[in-house]
C-alpha positions in Angstrom: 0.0 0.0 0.0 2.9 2.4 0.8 4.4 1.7 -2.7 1.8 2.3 -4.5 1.2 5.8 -2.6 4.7 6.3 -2.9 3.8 6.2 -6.8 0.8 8.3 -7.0 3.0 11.2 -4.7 6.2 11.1 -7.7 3.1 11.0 -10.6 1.9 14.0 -9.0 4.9 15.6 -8.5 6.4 15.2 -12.2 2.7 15.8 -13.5 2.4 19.1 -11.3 1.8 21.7 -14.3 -0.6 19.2 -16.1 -2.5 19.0 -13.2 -2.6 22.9 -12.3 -3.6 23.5 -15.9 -6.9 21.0 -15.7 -7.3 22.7 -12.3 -7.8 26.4 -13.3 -9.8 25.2 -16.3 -12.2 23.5 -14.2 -12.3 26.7 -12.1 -13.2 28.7 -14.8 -15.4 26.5 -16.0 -17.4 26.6 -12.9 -16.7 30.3 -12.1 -18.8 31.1 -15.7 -21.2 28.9 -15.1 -22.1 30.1 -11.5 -22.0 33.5 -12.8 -24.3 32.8 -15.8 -26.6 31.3 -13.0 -26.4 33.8 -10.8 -26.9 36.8 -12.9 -29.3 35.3 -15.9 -30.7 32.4 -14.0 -29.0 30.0 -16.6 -27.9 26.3 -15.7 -26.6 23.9 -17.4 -29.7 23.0 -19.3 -30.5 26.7 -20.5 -26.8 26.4 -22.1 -28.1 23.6 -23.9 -31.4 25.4 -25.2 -29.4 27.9 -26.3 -26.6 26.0 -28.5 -29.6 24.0 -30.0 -30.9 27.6 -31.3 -27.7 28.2 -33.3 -28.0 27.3 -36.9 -24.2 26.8 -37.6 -22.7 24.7 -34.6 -19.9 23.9 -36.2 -18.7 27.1 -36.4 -19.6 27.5 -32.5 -18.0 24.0 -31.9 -14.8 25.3 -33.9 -14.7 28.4 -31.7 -15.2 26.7 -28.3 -12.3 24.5 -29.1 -10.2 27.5 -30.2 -11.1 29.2 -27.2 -10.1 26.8 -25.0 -6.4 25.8 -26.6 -6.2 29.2 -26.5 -6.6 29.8 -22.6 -4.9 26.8 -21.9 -1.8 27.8 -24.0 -2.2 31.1 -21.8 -2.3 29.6 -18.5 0.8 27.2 -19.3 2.6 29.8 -20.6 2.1 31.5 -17.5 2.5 28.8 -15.5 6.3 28.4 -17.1 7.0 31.8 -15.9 6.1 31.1 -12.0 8.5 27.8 -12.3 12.0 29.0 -10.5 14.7 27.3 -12.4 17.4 26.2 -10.3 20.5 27.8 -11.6 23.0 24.5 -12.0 26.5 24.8 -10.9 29.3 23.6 -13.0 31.1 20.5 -11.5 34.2 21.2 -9.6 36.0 19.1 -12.0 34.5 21.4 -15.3 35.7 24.2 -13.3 39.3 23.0 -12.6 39.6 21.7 -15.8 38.7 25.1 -17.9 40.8 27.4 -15.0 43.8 24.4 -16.3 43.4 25.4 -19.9 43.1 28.7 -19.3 46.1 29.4 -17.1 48.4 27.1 -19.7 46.7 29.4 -22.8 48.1 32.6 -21.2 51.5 30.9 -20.7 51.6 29.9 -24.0 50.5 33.5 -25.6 53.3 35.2 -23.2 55.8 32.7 -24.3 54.9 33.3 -28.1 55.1 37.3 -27.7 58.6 36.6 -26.7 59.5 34.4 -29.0 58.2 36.3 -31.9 58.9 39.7 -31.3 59.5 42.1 -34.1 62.9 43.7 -33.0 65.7 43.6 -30.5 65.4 46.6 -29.2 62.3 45.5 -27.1 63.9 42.3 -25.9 64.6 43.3 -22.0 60.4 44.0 -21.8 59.6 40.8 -23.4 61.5 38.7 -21.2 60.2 41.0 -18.4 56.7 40.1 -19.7 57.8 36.8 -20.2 59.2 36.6 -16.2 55.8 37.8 -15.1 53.7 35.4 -17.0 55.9 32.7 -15.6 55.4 33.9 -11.8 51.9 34.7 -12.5 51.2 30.5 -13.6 52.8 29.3 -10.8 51.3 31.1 -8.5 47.6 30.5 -10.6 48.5 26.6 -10.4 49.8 26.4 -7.1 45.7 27.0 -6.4 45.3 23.8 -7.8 47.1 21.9 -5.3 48.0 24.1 -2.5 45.0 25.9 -0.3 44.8 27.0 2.7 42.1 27.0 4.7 40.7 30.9 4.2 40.8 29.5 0.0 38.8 26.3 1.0 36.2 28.2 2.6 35.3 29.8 -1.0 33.3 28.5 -3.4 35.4 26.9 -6.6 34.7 29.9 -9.2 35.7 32.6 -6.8 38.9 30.5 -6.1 39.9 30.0 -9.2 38.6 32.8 -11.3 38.5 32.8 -15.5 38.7 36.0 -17.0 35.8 35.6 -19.9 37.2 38.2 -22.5 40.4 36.8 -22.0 39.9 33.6 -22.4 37.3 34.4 -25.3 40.7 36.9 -26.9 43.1 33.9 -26.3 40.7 31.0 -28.0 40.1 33.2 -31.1 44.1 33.5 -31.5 44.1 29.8 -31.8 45.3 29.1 -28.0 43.5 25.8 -27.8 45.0 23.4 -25.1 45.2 19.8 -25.4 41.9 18.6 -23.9 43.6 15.9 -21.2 45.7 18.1 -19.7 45.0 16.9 -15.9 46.0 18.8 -12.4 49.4 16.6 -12.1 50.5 17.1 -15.4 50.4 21.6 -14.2 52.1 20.9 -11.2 54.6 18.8 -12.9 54.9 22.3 -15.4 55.3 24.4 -12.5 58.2 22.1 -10.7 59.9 21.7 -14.6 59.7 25.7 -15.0 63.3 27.2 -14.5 63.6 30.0 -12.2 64.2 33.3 -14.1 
């Protein structure tokens, strides 16, 4: 007995909208009809009399049937609007994994503004750049593995932020990593990394 009940309570629940729909239309239904009895004394019969007095009911029958996919397209539609969404969080893996490509797409577009420079007269500020790119992964990928315990109070975006139009800049130069590049494999980078 509780199984079955158990049933009818998850029917209901996944059904919800289907079921508030048929419930406002039987409201309305039954609020027009009381108010037609009410204020011109007509019941259920008197609706009757006065469809039989129609000479085209299929035109009547055609408009009825409009009517009502109309006002039930209307109350679904605003039902959909009520509905709160859940927003869904990426999974802390998605997260780590695009911060990963990210941080190695920077490296690689400091390390190719060095290595393709158009003179040597700017060679001390591209290493310079170069220097700071290299401190600024480690430090970016040290958040991988090493937290402390302010960074593990944070949620995972906040700790390891993406910056969109830079990422968005780097992707359409062509920056694309390789897609199983893991969280050893940046540590390993950061330990192989000479010091400048």
């Amino acid at each position: 007995m509780f199984g079955v009940w158990q049933q009818l309570v998850e029917q209901l629940r996944l059904h919800c909208d289907v079921l508030a729909a048929m419930g406002l239309f039987w409201v309305l239904l039954v609020a027009i009809l009381d108010y037609g009895h009410i204020r011109h004394g007509c019941d259920l019969i008197c609706w009757r009399q006065q469809l039989e007095q129609v000479e085209d009911k299929p035109l009547v029958v055609m408009l009825f049937v409009v009517g009502f996919k109309l006002m039930l397209m209307l109350i679904l539609t605003l039902l959909s609007y009520l509905k709160v969404r859940p927003r869904v969080e990426p999974r802390i893996s998605q997260v780590k994994r695009r911060f990963c490509r990210f941080i190695v797409m920077r490296l690689l577009a400091a390390h190719d503004e060095f290595l393709h420079g158009k003179s040597w007269s700017d060679f001390q500020g591209r290493h310079a750049a170069l220097v700071e790119a290299i401190h600024l992964f480690r430090s970016d990928a040290r958040k991988l593995c090493e937290r402390n315990s302010t960074e593990l109070s944070l949620p995972i975006q906040q700790m390891l932020p993406v910056e969109e139009q830079e990422e968005t800049e780097l992707l359409k130069r062509g920056y694309k990593c390789v897609p199983q590049l893991r969280e050893t494999d940046i540590y390993r980078l950061v330990l192989a990394l000479p010091l400048p």
